[in-house]
C-alpha positions as CSV (number, residue, x, y, z in Angstrom):
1,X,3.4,53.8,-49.2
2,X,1.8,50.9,-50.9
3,X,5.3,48.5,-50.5
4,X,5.7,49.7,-47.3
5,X,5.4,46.6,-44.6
6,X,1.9,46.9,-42.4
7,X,4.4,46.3,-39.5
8,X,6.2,49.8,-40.1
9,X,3.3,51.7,-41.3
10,X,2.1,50.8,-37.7
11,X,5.2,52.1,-36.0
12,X,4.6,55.2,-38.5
13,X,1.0,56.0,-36.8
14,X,2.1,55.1,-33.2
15,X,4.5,57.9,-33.4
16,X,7.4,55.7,-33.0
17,X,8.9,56.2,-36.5
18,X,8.8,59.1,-38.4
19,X,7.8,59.7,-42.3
20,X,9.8,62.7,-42.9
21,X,9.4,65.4,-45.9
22,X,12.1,65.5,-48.2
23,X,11.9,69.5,-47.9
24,X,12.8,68.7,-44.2
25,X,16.5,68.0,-45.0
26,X,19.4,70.3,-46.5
27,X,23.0,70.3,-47.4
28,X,23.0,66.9,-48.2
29,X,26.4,65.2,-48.7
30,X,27.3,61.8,-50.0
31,X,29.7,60.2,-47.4
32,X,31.2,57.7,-49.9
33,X,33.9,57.0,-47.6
34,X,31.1,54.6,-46.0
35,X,28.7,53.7,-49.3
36,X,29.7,50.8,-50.9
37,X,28.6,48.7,-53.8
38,X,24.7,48.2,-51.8
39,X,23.9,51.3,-50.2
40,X,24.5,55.4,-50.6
41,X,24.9,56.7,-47.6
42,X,24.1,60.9,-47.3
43,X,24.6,63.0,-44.2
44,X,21.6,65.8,-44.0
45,X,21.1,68.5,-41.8
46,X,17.1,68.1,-40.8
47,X,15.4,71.1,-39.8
48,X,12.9,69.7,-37.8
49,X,15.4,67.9,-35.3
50,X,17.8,70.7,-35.6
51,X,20.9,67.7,-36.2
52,X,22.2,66.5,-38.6
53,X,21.0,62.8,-39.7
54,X,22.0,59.6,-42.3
55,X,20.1,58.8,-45.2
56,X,20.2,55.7,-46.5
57,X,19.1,55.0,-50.1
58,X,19.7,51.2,-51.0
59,X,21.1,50.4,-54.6
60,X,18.4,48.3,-56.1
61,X,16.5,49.3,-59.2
62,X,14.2,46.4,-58.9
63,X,11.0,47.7,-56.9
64,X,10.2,44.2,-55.3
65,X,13.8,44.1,-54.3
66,X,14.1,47.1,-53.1
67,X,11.3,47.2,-50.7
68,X,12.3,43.5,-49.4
69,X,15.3,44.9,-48.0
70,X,13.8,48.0,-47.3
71,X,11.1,46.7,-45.1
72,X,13.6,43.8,-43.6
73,X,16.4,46.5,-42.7
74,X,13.6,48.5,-40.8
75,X,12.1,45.9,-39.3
76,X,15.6,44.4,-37.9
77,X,16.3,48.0,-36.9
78,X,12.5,48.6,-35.1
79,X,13.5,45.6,-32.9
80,X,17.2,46.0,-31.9
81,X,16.0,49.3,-30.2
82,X,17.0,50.4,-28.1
83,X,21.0,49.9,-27.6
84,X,23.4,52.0,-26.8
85,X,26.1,50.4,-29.7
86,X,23.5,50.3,-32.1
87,X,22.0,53.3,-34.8
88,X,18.4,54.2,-34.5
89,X,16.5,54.8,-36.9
90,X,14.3,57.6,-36.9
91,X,11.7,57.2,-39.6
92,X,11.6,57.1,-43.7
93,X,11.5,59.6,-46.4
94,X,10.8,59.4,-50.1
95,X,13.5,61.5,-52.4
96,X,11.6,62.3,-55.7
97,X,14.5,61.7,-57.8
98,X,15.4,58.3,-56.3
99,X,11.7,57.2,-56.9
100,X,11.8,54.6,-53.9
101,X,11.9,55.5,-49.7
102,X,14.9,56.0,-47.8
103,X,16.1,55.0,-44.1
104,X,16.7,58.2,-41.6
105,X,19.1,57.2,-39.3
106,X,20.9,58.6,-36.3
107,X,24.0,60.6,-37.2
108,X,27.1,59.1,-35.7
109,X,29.7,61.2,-37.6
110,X,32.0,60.3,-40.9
111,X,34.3,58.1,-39.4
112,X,34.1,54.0,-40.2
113,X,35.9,51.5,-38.1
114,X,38.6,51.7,-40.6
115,X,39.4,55.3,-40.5
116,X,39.1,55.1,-36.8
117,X,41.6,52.0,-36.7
118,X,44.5,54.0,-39.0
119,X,44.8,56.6,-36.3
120,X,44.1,53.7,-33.4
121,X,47.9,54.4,-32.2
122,X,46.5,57.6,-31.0
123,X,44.8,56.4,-28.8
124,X,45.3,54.5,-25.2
125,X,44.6,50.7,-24.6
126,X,41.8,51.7,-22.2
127,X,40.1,53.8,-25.2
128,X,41.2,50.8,-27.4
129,X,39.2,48.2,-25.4
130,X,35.9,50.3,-24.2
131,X,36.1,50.6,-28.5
132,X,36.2,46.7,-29.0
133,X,33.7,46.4,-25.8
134,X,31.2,48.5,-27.4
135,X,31.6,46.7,-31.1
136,X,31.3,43.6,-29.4
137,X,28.1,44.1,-27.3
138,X,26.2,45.9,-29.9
139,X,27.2,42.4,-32.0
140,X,26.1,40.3,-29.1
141,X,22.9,42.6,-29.3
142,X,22.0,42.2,-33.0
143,X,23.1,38.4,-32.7
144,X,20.6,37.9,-29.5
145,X,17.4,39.0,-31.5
146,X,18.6,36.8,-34.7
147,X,19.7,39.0,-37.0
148,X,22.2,37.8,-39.3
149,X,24.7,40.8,-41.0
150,X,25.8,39.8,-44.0
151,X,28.2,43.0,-44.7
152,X,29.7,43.3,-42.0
153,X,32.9,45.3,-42.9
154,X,35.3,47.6,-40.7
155,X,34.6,50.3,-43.6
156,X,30.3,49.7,-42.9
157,X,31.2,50.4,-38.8
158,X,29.8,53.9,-37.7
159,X,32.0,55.1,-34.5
160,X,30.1,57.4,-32.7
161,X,32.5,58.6,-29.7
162,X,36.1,58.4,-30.9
């Protein structure tokens, strides 16, 4: 855990993030409807939490890189928790094939904004609105504490309750 930020270590031995075992997790699945060209995004069932969880591996071979977004991603993530219209993450794990740590985050299902949006007709205007409502808070959330998104794309959206 040597590139790992002191800040999350700390979270790590307070209890309030978790360093899982990669044994922990089975039938892993890439969802590659919601990867894209800077992240791989797997959904895994975890045995200790009995649910199933995200696993986010970033795209960067170079290590410095890697763990610069690494530890800025968990770090934005530590302190825009707790929100409703925001993922939590739950901890970290280290794959041994991928050489580098990994994001566990809260399960949300496979569905990005854009799937959701194709079958939007579906759906009533009060659905349709309580939908923008939540987008739009969990924006003015992540906007409040000074986070910048720079990918922020209807395909990278996570809809929880559709």
């Amino acid at each position: 855990m040597d590139k790992i930020a002191p800040e999350i270590k700390s979270e790590i031995e307070d209890g309030n993030l978790k360093k899982f075992n990669q044994k922990d997790f089975q039938d892993i699945q890439c969802l590659s409807n919601i990867s894209d060209e800077l992240n791989e995004i797997k959904r895994a069932y975890s045995k200790t939490s009995e649910s199933h969880v995200v696993l986010k591996f970033l795209k960067e071979n170079d290590e410095d890189k890697y763990y610069d977004i690494f530890n800025r991603e968990i770090k934005n993530l530590i302190k825009i928790y707790p929100n409703e219209n925001v993922i939590k993450c739950f901890g970290i794990t280290k794959d041994a094939s991928k050489n580098f740590y990994s994001i566990v985050l809260e399960y949300c299902g496979d569905k990005s904004l854009c799937e959701v949006l194709e079958n939007v007709s579906k759906k009533g205007w009060t659905h349709k609105i309580e939908m923008a409502k939540g987008i739009a808070n969990g924006l003015n959330y992540i906007h409040m504490e000074n986070i910048i998104l720079c990918n922020l794309v209807s395909i990278l959206l996570i809809i929880s309750k559709i």
